[in-house]
NUKOLLO-553294 format. One line per field, with one value per atom (N, C-alpha, C): atom name; x, y, z. Coordinates in steps of 0.1 Angstrom, whole numbers, plus 2048, in hexadecimal, padded with zeros to 3 digits. Example, Ala and Ser with C-alpha at 12.3 -4.5 7.8 and 13.67 -1.06 7.14 Angstrom:
2
at = c(N_CA_C_N_CA_C)
c1 = c(884_87B_884_880_889_881)
c2 = c(7C7_7D3_7DF_7EA_7F5_800)
c3 = c(84E_84E_84E_847_847_84F)
end
This chain:
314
at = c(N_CA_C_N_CA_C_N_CA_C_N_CA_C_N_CA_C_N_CA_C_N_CA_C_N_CA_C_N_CA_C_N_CA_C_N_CA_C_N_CA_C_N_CA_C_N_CA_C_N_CA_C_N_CA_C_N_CA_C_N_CA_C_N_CA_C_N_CA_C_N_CA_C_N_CA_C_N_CA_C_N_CA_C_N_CA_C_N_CA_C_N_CA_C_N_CA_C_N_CA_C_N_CA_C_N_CA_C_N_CA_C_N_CA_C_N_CA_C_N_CA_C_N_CA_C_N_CA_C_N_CA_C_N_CA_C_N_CA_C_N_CA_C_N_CA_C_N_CA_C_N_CA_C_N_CA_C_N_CA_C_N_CA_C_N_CA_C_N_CA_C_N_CA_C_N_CA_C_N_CA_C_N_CA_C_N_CA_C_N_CA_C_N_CA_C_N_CA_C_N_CA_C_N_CA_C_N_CA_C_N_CA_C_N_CA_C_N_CA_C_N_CA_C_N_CA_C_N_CA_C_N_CA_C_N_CA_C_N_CA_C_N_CA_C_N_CA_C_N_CA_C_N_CA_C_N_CA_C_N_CA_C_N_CA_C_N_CA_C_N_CA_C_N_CA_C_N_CA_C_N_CA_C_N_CA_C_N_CA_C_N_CA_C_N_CA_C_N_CA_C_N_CA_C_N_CA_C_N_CA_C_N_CA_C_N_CA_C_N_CA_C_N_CA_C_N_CA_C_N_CA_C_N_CA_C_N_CA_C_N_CA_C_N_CA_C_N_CA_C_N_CA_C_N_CA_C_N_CA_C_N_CA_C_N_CA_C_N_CA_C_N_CA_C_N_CA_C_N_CA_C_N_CA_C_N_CA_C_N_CA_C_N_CA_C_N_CA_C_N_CA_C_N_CA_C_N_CA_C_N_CA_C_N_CA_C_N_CA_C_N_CA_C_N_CA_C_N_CA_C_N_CA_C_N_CA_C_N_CA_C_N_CA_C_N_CA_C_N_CA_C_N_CA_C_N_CA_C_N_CA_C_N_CA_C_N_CA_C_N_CA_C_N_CA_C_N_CA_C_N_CA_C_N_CA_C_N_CA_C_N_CA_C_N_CA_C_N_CA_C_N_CA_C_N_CA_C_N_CA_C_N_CA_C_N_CA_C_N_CA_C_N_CA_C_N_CA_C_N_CA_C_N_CA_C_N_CA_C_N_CA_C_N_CA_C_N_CA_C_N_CA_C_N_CA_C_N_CA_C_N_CA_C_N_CA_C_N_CA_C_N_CA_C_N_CA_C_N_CA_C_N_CA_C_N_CA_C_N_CA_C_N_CA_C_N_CA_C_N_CA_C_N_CA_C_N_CA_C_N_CA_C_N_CA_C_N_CA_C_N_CA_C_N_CA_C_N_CA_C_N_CA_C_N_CA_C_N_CA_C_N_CA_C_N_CA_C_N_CA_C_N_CA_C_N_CA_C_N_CA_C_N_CA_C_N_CA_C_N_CA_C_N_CA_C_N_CA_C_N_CA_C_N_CA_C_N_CA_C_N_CA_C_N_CA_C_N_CA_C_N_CA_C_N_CA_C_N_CA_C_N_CA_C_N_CA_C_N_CA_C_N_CA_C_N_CA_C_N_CA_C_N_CA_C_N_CA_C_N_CA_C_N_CA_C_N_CA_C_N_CA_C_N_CA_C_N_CA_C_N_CA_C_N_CA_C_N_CA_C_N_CA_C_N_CA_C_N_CA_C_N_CA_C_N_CA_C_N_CA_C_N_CA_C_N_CA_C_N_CA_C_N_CA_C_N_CA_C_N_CA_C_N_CA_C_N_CA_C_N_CA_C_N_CA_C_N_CA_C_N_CA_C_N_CA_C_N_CA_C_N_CA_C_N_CA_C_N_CA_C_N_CA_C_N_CA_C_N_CA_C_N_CA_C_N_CA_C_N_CA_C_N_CA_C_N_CA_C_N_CA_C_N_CA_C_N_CA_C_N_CA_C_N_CA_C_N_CA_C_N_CA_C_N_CA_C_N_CA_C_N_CA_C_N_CA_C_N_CA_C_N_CA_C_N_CA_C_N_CA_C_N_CA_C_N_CA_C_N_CA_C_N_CA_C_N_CA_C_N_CA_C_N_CA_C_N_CA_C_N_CA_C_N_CA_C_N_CA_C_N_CA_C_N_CA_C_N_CA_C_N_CA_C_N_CA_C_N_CA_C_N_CA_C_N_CA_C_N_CA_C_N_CA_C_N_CA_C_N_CA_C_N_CA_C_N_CA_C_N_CA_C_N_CA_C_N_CA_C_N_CA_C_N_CA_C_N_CA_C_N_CA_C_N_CA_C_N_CA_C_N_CA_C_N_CA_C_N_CA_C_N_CA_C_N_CA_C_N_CA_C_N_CA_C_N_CA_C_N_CA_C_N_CA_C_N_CA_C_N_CA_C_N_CA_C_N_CA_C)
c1 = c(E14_E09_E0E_E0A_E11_E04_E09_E04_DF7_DF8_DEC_DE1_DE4_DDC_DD5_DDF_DD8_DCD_DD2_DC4_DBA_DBE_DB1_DAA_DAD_DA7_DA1_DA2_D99_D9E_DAA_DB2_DBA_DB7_DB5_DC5_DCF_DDB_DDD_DE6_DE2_DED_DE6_DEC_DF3_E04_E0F_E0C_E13_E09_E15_E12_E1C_E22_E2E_E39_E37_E2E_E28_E1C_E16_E0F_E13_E1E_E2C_E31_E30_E37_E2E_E25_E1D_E14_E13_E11_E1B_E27_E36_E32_E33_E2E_E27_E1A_E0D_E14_E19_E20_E27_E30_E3A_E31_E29_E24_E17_E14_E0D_E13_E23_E2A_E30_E2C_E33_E2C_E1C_E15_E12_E11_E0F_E20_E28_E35_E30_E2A_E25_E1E_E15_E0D_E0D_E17_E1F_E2B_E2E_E3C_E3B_E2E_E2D_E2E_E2A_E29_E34_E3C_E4B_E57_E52_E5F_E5A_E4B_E48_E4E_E4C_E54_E5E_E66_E78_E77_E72_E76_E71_E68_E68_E74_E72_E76_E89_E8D_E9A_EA2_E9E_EA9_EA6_E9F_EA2_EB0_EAB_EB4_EC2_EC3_ED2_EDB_ECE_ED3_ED6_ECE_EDA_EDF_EE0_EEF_EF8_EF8_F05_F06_EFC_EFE_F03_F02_F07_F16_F1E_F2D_F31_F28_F2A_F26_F2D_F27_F1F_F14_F0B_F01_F04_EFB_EF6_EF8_EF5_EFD_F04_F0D_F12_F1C_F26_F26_F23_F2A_F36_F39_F49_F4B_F52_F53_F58_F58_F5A_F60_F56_F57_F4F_F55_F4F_F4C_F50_F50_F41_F3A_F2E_F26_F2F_F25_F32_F3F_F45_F41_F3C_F35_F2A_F21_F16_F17_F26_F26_F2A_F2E_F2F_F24_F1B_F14_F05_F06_EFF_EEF_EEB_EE0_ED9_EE1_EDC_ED8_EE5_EDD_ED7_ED0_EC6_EBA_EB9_EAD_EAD_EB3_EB5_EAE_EB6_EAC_EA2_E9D_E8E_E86_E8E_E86_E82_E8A_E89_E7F_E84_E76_E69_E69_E5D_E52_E5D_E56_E54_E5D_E5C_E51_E4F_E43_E34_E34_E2B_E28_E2D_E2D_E2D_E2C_E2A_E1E_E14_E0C_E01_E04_DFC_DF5_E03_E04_DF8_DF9_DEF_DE3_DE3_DD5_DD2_DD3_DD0_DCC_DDA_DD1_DC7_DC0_DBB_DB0_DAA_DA1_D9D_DA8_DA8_DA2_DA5_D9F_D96_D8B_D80_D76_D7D_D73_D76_D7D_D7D_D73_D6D_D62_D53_D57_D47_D46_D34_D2B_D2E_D27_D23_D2F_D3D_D42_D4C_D4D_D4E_D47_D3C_D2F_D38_D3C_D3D_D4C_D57_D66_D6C_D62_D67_D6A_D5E_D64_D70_D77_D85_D90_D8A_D97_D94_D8D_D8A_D99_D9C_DAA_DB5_DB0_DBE_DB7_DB1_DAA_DAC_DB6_DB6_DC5_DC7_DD1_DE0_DE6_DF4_DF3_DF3_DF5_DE7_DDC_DD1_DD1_DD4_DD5_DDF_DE8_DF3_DEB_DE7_DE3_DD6_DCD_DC4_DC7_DD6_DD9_DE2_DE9_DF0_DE3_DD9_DCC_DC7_DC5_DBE_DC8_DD4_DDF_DE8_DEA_DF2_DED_DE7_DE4_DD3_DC9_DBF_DBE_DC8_DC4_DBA_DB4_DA3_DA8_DB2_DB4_DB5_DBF_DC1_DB7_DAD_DA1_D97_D97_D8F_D91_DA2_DA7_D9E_DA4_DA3_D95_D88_D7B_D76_D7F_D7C_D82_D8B_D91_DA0_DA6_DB0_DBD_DBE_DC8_DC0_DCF_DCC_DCE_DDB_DDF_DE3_DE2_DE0_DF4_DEF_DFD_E05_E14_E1E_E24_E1D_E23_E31_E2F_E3B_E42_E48_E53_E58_E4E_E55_E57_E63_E67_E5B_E58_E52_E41_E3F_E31_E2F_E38_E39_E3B_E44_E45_E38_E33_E24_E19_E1E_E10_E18_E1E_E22_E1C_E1E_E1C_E0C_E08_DFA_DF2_DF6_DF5_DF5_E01_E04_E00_DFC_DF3_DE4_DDC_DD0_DCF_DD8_DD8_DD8_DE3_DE7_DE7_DDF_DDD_DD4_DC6_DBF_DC9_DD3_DD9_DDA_DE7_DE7_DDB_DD1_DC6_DBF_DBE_DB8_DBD_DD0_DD4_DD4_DD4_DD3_DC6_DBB_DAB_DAB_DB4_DAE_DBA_DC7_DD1_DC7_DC1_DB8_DAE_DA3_D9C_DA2_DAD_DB9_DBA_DB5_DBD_DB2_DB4_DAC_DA2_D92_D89_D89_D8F_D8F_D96_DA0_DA9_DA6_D9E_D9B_D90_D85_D7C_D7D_D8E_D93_D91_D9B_DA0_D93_D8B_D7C_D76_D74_D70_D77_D85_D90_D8D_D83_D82_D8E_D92_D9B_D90_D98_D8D_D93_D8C_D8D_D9B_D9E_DAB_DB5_DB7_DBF_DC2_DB7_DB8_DC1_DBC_DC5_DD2_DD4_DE4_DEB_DE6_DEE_DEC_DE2_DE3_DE3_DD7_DD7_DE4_DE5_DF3_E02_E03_E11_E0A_E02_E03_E00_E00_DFD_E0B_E18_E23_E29_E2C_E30_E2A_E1C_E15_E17_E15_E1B_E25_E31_E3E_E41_E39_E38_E32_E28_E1B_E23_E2D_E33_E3F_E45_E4F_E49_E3F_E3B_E39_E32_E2F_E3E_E48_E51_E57_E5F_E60_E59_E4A_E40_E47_E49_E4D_E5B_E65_E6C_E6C_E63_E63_E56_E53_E4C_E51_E49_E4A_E42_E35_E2A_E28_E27_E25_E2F_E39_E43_E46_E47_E46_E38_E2F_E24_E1F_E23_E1F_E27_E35_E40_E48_E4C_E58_E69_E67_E74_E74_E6D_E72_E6D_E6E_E71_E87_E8F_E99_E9D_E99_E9D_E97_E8C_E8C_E7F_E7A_E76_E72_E83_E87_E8D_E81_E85_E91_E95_E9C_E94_E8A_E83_E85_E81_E84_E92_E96_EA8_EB0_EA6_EAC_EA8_E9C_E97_E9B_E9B_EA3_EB2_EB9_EC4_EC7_EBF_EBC_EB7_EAB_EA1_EA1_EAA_EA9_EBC_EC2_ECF_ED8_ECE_ED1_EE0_EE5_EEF_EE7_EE6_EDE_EE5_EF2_EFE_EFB_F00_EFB_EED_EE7_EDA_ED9_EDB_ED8_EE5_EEE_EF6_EF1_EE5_EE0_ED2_ECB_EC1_EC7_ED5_EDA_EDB_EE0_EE3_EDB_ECC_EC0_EB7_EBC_EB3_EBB_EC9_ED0_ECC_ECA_EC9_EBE_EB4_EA4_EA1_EAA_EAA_EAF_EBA_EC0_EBC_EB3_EAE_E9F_E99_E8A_E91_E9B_E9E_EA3_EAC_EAD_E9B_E97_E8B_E84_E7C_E71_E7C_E88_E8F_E8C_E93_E90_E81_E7B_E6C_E66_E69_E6A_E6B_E7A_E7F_E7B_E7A_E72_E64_E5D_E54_E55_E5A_E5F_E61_E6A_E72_E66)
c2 = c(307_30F_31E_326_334_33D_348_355_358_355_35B_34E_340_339_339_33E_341_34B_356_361_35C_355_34F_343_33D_333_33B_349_34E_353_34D_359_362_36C_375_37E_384_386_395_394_3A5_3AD_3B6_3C2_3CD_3CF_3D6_3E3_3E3_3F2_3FA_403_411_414_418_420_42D_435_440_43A_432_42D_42A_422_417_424_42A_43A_447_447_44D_441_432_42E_42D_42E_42D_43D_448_453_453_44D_451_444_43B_436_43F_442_44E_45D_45D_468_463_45A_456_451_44E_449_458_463_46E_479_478_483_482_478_47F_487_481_48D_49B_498_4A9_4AF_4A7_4AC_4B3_4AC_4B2_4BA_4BE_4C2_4D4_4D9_4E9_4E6_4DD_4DC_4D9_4D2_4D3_4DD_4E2_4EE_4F5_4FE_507_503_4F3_4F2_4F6_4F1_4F5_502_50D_519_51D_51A_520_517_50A_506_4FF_4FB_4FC_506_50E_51B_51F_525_52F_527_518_50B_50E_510_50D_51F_528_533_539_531_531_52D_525_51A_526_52A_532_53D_542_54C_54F_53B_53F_53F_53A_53D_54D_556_567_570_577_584_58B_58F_592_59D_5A7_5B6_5C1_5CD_5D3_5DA_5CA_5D3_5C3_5C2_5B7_5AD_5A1_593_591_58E_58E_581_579_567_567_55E_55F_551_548_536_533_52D_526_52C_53B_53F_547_544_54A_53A_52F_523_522_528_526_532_53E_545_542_53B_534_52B_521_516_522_52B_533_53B_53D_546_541_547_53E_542_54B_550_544_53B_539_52D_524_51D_51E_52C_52B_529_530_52D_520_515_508_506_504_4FF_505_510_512_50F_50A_4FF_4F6_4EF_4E1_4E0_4EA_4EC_4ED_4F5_4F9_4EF_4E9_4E1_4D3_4CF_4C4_4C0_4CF_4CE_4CB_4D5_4D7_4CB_4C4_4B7_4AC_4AB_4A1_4A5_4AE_4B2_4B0_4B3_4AD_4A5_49D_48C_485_48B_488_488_494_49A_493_495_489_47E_479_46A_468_471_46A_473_47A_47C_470_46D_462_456_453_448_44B_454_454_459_45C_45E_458_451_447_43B_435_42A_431_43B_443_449_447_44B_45A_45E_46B_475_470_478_47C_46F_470_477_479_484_494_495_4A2_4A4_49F_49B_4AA_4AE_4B9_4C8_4C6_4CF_4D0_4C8_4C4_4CC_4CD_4CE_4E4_4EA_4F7_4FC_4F7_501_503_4F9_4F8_501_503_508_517_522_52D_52F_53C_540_53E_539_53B_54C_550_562_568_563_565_55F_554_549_556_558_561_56A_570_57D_57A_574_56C_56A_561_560_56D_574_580_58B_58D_592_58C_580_579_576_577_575_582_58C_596_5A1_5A8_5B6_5B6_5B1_5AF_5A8_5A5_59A_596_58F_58B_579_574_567_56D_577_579_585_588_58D_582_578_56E_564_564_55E_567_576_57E_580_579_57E_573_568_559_55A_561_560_559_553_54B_551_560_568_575_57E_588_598_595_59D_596_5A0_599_590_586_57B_587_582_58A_582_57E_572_577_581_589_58B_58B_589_57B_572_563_55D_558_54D_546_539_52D_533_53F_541_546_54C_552_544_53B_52E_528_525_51E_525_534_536_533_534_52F_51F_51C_507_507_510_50F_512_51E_520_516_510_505_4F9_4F5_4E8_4EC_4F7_4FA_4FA_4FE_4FE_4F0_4E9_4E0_4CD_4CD_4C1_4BB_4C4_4BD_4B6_4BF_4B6_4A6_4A6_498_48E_496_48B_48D_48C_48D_47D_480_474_467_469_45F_459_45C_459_451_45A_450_443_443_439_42C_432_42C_423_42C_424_41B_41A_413_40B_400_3F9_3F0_3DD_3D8_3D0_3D8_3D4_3C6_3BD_3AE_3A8_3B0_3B0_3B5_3BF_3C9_3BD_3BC_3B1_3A3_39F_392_392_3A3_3A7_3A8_3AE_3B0_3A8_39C_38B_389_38C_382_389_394_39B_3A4_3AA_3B8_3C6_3D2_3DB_3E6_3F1_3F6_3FC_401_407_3FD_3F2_3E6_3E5_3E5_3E3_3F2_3FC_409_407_400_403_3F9_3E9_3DE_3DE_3E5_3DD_3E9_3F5_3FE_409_409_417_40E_401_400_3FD_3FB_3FC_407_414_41F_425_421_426_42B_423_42F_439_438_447_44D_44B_458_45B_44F_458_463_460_46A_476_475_47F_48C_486_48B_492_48B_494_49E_49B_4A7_4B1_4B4_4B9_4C2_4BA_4BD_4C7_4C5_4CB_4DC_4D8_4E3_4F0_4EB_4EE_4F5_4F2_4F4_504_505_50C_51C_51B_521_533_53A_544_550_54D_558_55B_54D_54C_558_553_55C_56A_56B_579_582_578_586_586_577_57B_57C_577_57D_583_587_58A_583_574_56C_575_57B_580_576_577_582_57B_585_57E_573_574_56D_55D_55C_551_547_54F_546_549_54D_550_544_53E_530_537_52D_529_532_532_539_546_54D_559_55F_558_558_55E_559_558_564_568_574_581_580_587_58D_580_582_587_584_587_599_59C_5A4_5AF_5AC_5B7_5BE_5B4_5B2_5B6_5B2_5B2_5A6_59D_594_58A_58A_57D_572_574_568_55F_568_560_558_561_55B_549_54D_545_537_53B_530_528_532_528_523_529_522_514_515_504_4FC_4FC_4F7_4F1_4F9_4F3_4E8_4EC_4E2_4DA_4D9_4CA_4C3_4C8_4C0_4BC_4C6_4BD_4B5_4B4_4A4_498_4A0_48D_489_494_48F_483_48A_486_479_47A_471_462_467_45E_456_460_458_452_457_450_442_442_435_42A_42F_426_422_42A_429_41D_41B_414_409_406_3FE_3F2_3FC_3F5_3EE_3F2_3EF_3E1_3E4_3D6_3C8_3CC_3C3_3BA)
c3 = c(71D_719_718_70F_70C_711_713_71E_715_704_6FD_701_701_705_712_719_72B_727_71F_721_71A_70F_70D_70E_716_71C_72B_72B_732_743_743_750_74C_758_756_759_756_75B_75F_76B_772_76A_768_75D_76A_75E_769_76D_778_781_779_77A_773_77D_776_785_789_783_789_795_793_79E_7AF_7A8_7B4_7BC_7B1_7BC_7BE_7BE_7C7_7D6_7D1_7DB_7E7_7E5_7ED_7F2_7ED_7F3_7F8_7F3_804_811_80C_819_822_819_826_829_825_829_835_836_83F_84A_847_857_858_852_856_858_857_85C_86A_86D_882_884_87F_885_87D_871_86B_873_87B_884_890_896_8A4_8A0_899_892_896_896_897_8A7_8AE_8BE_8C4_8BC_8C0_8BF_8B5_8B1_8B9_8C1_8C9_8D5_8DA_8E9_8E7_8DC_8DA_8DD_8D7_8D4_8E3_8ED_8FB_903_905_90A_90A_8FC_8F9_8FB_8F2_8EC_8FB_904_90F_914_919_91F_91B_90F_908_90C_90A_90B_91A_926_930_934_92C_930_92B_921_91B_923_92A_92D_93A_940_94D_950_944_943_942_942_93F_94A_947_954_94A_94B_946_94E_94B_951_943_943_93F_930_92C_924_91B_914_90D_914_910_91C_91C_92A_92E_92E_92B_92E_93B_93F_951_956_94B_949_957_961_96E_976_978_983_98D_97F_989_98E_98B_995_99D_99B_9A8_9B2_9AD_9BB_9BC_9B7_9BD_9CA_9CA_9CF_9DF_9DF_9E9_9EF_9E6_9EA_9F6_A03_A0A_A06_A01_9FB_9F2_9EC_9DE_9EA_9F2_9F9_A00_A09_A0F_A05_9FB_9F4_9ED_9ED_9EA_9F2_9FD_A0A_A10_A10_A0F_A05_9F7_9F3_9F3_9FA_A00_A0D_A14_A23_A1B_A11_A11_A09_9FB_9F1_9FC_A01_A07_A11_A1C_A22_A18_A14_A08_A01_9FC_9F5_9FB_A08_A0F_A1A_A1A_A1E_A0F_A04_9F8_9F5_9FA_9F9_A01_A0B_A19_A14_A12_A11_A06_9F8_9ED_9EE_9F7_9FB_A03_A08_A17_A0D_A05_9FB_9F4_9EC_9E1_9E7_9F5_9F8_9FB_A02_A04_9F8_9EC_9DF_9D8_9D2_9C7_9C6_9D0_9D0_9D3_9D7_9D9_9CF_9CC_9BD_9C1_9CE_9CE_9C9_9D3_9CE_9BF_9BA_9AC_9A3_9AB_9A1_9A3_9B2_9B7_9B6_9AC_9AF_9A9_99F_99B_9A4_9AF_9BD_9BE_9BF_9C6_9BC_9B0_9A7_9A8_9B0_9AC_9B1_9BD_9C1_9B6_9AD_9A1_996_994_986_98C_997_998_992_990_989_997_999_9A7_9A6_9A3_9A5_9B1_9A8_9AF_9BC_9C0_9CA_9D4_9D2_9D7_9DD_9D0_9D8_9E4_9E6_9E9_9F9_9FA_A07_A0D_A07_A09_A0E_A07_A0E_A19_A1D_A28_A34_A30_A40_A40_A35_A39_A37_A2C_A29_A33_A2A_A33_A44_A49_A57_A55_A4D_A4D_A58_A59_A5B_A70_A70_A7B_A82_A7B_A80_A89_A81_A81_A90_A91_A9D_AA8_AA6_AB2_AB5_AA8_AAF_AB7_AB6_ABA_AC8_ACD_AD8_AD8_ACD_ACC_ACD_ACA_ACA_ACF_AD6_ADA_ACB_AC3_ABC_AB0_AA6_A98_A94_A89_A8E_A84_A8D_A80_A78_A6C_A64_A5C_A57_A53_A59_A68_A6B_A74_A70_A72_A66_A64_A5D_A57_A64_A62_A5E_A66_A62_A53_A4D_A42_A35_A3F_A33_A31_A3B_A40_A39_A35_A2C_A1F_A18_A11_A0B_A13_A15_A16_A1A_A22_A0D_A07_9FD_9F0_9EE_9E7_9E8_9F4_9F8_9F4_9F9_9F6_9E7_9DF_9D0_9C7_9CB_9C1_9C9_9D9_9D2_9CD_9CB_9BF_9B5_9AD_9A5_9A7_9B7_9B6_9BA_9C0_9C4_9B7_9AA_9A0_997_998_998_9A0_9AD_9B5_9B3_9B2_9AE_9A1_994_98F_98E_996_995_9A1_9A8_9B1_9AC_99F_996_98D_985_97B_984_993_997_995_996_992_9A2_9A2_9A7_9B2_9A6_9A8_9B6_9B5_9C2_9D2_9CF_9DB_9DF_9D4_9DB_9DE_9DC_9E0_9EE_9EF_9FF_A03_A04_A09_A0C_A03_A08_A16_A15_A1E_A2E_A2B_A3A_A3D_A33_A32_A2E_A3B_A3A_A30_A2C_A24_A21_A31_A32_A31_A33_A32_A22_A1C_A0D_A03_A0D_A05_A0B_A18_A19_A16_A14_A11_A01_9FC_9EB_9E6_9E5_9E1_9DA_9E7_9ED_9E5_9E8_9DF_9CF_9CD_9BE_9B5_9BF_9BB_9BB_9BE_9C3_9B2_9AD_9A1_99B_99D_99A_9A6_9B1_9B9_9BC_9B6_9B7_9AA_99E_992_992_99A_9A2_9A9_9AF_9BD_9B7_9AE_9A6_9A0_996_98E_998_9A2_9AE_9B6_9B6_9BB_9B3_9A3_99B_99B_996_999_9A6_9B3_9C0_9B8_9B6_9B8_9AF_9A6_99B_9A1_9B2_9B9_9B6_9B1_9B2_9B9_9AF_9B1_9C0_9CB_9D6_9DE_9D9_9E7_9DC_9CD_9CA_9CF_9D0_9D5_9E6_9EC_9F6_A05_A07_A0B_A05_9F6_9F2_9F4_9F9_9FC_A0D_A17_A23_A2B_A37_A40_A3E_A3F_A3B_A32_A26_A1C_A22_A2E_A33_A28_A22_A15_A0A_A05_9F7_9EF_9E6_9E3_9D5_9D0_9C6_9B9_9B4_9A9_9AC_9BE_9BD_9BD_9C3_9C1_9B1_9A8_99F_995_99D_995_99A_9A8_9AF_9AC_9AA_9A5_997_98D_981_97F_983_97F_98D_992_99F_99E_99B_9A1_991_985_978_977_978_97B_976_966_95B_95E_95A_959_969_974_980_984_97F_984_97A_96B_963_963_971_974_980_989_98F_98A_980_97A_977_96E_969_972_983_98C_98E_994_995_98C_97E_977_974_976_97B_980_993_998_999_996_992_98B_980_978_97D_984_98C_998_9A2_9A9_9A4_99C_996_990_98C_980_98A_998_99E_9A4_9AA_9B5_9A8_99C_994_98E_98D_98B_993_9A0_9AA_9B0_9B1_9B2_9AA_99A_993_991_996_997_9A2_9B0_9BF_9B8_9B1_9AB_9A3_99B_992_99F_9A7_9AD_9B9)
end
């Protein structure tokens, strides 16, 4: 049977699409698997341009002596006087006293919130309370406690009208009291954050279980620490990093409200660096212990959320 008898005997045969057609449809294809990257594309080149280029630029910079004039190449030697310099590691390690306390006082406190508001109506109505300490500026927060424990004594007025002390405290020339408000500051601020997470990692868990345990005559606290609490473990070992991280990157606190004193005894690692940088004018050095630090903040984080992970899986 021939093609003219098909059409007329009444079927019907599909007429050829034009190749100007074939190729504007092939275009809206790729342009539809390529507009969400069009989309985020202005939000990625702005992270780059804050967050790259400074990255790459002290890297280079920290091979140079770098002050007020030409860069000198120098190559290693400002992280080999780092590795001498006991300054850099005291402020390491008063970042470690200080983030470590701090973050494990968070932790506490988050959780022992999270469990008493996540099943309660009332206070799911009222959860946004919780989140006010975070919604202030860290600067404001600073100045806030620097007014209430050192310039004003309003904290140690309060002792002495109570009878608890005789003379106002000298926070500024203890160490530990001066770290303590420090800690005292950063805990008051930021763990809404992790109890924001923990709540709703709390709600994300499945109902069905907790009221297995609840039939079986398991009491509430039984159920947050045998079922709850481990299946909440890689969000709070994620929680706890970002948190750490955060810590580590502490400034406003000790620039406005000890200055890194009483003896350099809590001058973290951020002020270290500005110090060294912006007081000291010594770009190259400081920007060789900037690279140091966000080394090791990647392979620490990178080790625990692995392993965290992994304990999890297993």
């Amino acid at each position: 049977m021939t093609r003219s008898s098909l059409s007329g005997a009444g079927v019907a045969t599909a007429a050829p699409v034009p190749s100007a057609t074939r190729t504007f449809r092939r275009r809206n294809k790729r342009l539809k698997v390529l507009f969400p990257y069009l989309l985020v594309a202005p939000a990625v080149l702005y992270l780059m341009m804050i967050t790259l280029y400074p990255g790459v630029y002290a890297i280079i910079q920290s091979f140079y002596a770098v002050k007020f004039g030409p860069w000198r190449p120098v190559g290693f030697a400002n992280y080999a006087n780092l590795l001498n310099d006991y300054q850099f590691w005291g402020a390491l390690w008063n970042t470690l006293v200080i983030g470590s306390i701090s973050l494990a006082l968070q932790c506490v406190i988050a959780l022992t919130l999270a469990f008493f508001a996540y099943r309660d109506p009332w206070v799911q109505g009222w959860r946004i309370i919780f989140l006010i300490p975070m919604l202030f500026m860290p600067s404001a927060v600073a100045f806030i406690y620097k007014l209430a424990f050192l310039d004003a004594r309003v904290f140690s007025d309060i002792l002495i009208r109570l009878g608890m002390i005789d003379t106002h405290l000298a926070i500024q020339s203890s160490v530990w009291m001066s770290r303590s408000l420090l800690i005292l500051a950063d805990v008051w601020q930021w763990t809404p954050f992790l109890f924001i997470i923990f709540v709703a990692a709390l709600q994300g868990q499945d109902e069905e279980v907790e009221e297995a345990a609840r039939l079986d005559g398991a009491s509430w606290f039984r159920i947050f620490w045998y079922i709850s609490l481990p299946l909440m473990k890689p969000v709070i070992v994620v929680a706890l990093v970002l948190r750490a991280i955060d810590i580590t990157t502490m400034f406003a606190n000790v620039f406005i409200i000890t200055k890194g004193g009483p003896a350099f005894g809590t001058e973290t690692i951020s002020y270290f660096i500005y110090r060294t940088g912006f007081k000291f004018f010594n770009f190259g050095y400081a920007s060789a212990a900037s690279v140091i630090m966000l080394i090791l903040t990647i392979i620490i984080a990178q080790l625990v959320v692995k392993r965290a992970f992994v304990s999890s899986r297993s």
